[in-house]
C-alpha positions as semicolon CSV with decimal commas, in nm:
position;residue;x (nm);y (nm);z (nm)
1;X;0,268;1,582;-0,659
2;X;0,312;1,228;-0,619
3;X;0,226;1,042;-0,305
4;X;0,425;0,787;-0,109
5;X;0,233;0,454;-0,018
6;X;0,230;0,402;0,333
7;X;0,386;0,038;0,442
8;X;0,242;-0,157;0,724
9;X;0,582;-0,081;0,955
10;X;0,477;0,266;0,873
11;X;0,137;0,275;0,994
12;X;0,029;0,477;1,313
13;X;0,383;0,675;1,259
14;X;0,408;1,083;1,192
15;X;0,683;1,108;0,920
16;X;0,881;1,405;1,010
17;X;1,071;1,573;0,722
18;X;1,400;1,621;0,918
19;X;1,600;1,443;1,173
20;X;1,575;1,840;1,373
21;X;1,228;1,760;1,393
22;X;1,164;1,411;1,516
23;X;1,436;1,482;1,753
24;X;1,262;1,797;1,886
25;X;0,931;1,611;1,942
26;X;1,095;1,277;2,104
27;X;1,249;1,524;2,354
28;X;0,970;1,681;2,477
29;X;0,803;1,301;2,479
30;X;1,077;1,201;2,690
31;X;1,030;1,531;2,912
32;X;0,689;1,439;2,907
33;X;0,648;1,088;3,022
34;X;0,856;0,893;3,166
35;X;0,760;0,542;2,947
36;X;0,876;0,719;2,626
37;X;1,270;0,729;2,786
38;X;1,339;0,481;2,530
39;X;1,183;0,721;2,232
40;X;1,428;0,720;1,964
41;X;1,487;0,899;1,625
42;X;1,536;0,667;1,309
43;X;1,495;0,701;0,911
44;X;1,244;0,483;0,815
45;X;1,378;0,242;0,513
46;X;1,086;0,219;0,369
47;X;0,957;0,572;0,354
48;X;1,257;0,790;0,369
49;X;1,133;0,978;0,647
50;X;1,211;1,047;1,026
51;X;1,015;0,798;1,279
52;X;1,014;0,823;1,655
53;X;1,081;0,474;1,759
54;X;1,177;0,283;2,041
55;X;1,098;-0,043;2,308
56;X;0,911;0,037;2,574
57;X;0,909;-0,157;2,897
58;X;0,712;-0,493;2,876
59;X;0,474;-0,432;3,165
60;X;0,371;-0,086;2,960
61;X;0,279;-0,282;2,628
62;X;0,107;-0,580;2,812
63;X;-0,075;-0,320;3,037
64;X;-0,159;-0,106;2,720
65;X;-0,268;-0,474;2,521
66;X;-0,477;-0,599;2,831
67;X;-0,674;-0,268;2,830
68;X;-0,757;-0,212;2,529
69;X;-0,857;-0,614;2,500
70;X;-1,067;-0,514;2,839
71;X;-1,237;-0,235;2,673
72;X;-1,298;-0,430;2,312
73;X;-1,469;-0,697;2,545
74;X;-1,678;-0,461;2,754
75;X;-1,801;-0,293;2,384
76;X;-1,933;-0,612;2,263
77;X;-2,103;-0,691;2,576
78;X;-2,247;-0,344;2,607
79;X;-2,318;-0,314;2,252
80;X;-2,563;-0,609;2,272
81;X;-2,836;-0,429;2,494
């Protein structure tokens, strides 16, 4: 059984064998939460596979930046007790 590598626009991304199943799963993200509206089903060009894809609103990906930079700074500063 051979292996595929995995690309860098691949990383973080379940591959999902079939269109039927990405699609199933970006529905019930959509259901879910109401930031994933723009969740999208695309073959990857790189991998062959199915990817669940799309933008999200700006204010969610600075939000989601600025608190994970907020937590990486509070780590170091803890972590130096």
């Amino acid at each position: 059984m051979t292996t595929t590598p995995v690309r860098q626009s691949c990383t973080g991304k379940f591959p999902f064998p079939s269109r039927e199943l990405a699609e199933a799963s970006a529905v019930r993200m959509r259901k879910r939460k109401s930031q994933h509206q723009a969740a999208q089903t695309y073959r990857c060009h790189h991998c062959g596979k199915w990817h669940i894809g799309g933008s999200r609103p700006a204010y969610v990906v600075h939000s989601t930046q600025n608190f994970k930079r907020r937590r990486r700074e509070a780590g170091e500063v803890g972590g130096e007790d």
